[in-house]
N, C-alpha and C positions, 0 to 999 in steps of 0.2 A: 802884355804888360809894356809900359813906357815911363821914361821918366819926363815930366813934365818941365817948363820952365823953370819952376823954383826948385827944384832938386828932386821932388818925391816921386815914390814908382806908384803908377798908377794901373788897376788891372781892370779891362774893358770884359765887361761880360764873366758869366762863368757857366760850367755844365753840372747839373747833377743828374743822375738818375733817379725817375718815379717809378716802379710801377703802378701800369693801369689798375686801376680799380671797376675799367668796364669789364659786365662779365662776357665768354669766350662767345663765340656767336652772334656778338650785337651787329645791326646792321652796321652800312657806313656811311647811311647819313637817316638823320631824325628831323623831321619836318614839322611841322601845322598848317595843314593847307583845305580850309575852309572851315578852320576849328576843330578841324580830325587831326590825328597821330600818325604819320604816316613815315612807316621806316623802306629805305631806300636801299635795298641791296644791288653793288653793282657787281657784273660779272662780264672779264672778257669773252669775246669769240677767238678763240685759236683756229691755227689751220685744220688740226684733228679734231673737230667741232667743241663742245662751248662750254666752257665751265663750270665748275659743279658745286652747292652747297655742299657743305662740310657739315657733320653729322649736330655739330653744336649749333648752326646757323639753322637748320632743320628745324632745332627742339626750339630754337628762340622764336621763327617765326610762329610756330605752332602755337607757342605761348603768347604771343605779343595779338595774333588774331583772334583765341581764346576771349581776349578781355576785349576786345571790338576795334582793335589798331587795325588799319590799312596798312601792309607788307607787301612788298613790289619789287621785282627784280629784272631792272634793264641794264642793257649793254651798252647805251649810248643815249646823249640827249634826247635825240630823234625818239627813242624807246619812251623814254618819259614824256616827253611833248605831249603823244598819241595817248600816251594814258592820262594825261591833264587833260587833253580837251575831250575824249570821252567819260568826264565826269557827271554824275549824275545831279 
């Protein structure tokens, strides 16, 4: 907050809280890449090797490839590049 020129306090911005409304699982990033559905899970590499879906990440892919979505889970661009140029 600040008071302006002319006297009045003026407030920049403010916070609320939402919750999400995505449900638990969803990927973290949702595409259209050549008119298909393609959800983008990413996952680090740790030095104790590599990151693991989470049991609601599991049941979403399951369910998202169910109805004919493309679900893809890389650790780096370089991961997704290789999987964009061996598209069919």
């Amino acid at each position: 907050s600040y008071v302006d020129a002319v006297g009045f306090t003026r407030t920049i911005g403010s916070v609320q809280y939402r919750p999400s409304d995505m449900r638990n699982g969803t990927a973290d990033i949702m595409a259209t890449i050549n008119g298909h559905t393609v959800w983008i899970e990413l996952k680090r590499i740790y030095k104790n090797g590599k990151d693991r879906q989470s049991q609601a990440q599991i049941d979403f892919q399951r369910d998202m490839e169910a109805i004919g979505a493309k679900y893809i889970i890389v650790s780096s661009f370089d991961d997704f590049y290789e999987w964009f140029n061996n598209l069919p």
